[in-house]
N, C-alpha and C positions, 0 to 999 in steps of 0.2 A: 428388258428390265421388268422382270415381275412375271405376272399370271398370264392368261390368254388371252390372244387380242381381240379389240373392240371396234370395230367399225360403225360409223354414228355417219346418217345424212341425213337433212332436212333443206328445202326448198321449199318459198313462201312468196307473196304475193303484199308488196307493203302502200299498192299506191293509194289506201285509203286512208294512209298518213296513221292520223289520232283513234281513228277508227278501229286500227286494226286488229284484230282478233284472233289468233291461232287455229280456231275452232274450223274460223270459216275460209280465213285466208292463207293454209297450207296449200304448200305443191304435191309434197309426198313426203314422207320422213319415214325414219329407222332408227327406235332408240330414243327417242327424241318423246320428255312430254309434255313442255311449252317453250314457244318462243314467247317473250313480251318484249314489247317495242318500249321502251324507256324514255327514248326521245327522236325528234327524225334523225333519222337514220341509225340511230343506236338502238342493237336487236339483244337480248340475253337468253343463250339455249340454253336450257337445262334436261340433262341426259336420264335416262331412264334406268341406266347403271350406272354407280360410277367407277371413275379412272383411278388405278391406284394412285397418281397422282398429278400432278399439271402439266406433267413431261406428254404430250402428243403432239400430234400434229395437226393443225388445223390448215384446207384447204377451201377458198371461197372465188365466187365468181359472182358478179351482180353486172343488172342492167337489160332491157329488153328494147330489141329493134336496133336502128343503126347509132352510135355517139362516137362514130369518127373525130369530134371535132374536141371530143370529151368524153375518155373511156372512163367509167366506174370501179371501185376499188375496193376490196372489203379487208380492213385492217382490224387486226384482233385485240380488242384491248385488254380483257382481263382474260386470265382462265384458273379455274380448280379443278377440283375432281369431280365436281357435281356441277360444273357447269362453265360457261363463257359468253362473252360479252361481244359482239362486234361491230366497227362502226362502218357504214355504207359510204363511201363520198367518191365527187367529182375528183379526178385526176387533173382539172385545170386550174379550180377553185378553192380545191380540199371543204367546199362547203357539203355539209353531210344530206344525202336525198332518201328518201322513201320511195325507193324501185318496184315495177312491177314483177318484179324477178330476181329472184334472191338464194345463193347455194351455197352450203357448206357440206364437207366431205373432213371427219375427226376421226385418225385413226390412234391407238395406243393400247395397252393392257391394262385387265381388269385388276384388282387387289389378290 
């Protein structure tokens, strides 16, 4: 659908909750020229291109060390062309946490 595609990752570091910073608490990214944490556990990326339009794919993984008893889930809440929204939460609780380990993987085409 559209122009040529776009691969987008970023990986972040959230367990300094209120604190957190993009600047300081990236993993690595591509594409990517902020996350802000909006609230615990709700992260907003904003792309560095944008998507022709909100048609992608977004692929995520949170949580660092062992939560056998409670895996972590990253659900996408909003998305546009210039950006998306996602919220972090327990899989037992649905209550939303700020992980030290945070990934997303957005694939689609440009305009």
């Amino acid at each position: 659908q559209g122009g040529q595609p776009i691969q987008i990752q970023a990986s972040w570091n959230a367990e300094s909750g209120a604190a957190f910073d993009w600047a300081n608490d990236q993993i690595s990214s591509f594409g990517v020229v902020d996350v802000i944490r909006d609230a615990e556990g709700i992260f907003t990326i904003t792309f560095a291109q944008p998507f022709a339009s909100d048609a992608y794919t977004v692929v995520g993984t949170s949580g660092s060390g062992n939560h056998t008893s409670a895996a972590r889930a990253i659900s996408i809440d909003t998305r546009t062309a210039t950006n998306c929204t996602v919220r972090v939460e327990r899989t037992d609780t649905g209550s939303q946490e700020d992980e030290p380990y945070n990934a997303i993987i957005i694939m689609g085409t440009q305009p």
